[in-house]
C-alpha positions in Angstrom: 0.0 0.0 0.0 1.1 3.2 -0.7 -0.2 6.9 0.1 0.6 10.4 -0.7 0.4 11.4 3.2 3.8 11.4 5.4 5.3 8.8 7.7 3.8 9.9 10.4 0.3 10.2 9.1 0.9 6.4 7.7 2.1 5.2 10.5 -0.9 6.3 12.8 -3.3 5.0 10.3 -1.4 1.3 10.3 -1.5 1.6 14.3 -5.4 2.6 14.2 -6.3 0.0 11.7 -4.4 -2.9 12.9 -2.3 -3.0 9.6 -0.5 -6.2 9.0 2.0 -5.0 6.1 3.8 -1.6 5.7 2.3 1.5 4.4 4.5 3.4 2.0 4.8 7.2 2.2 5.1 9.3 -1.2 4.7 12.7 -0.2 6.6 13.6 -3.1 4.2 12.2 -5.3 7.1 11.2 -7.4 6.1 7.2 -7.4 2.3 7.9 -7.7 2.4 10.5 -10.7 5.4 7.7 -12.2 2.2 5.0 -12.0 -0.4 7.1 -13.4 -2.3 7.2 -10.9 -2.0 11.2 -9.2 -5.4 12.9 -9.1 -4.7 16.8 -10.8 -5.9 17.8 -7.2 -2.7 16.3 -5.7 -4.8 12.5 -4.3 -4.0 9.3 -5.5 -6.4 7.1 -6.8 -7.2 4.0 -5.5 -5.9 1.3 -7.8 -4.2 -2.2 -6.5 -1.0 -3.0 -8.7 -0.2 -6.8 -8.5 3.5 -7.1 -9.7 5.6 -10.2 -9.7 9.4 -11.0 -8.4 10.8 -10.1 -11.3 8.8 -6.2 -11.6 6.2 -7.0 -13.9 2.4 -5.7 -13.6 0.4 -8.5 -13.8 -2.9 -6.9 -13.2 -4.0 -3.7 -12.3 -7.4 -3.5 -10.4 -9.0 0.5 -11.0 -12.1 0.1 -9.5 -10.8 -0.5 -5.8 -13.7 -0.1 -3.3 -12.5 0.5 0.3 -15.5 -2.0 1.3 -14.5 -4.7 -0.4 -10.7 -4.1 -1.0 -9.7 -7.3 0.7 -12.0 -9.6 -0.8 -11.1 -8.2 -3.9 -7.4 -8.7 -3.6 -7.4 -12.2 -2.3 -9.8 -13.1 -5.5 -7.5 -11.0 -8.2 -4.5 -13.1 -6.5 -6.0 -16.8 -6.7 -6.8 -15.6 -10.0 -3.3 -14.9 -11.1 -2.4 -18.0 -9.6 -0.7 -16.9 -6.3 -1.0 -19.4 -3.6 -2.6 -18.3 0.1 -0.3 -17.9 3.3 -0.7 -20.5 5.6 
């Protein structure tokens, strides 16, 4: 995961939320405008970017819904074939 907002703001997000994987900070907007994915207002959109171990996108999911982001994720990765973490 990835946001536009700084370390700290991260950071208190992952604590609030109970995050189990790192949060990356972009304030620069440097890596989000690089994907295509910076809103003209200076937001990033909320698109999921599945890349393998070698750096390829395999998939890229644009219609990401907060709701359902996590069912959504584990679907697009049994899809392409990745097994689940035991």
């Amino acid at each position: 995961m990835a946001s536009t907002d700084s370390i700290e703001d991260n950071r208190g997000f992952a604590e609030k939320n109970q995050a189990s994987f790192p949060i990356l900070s972009d304030p620069s907007k440097e890596m989000c405008d690089a994907y295509g994915v910076l809103y003209p207002i200076g937001m990033a959109k909320r698109w999921t970017f599945y890349i393998d171990a070698e750096g390829v996108i395999q998939k890229i999911d644009r219609m990401v819904k907060p709701l359902t982001a996590g069912t959504s994720l584990v679907q697009n990765l049994e899809e392409l074939g990745i097994p689940r973490a035991r």
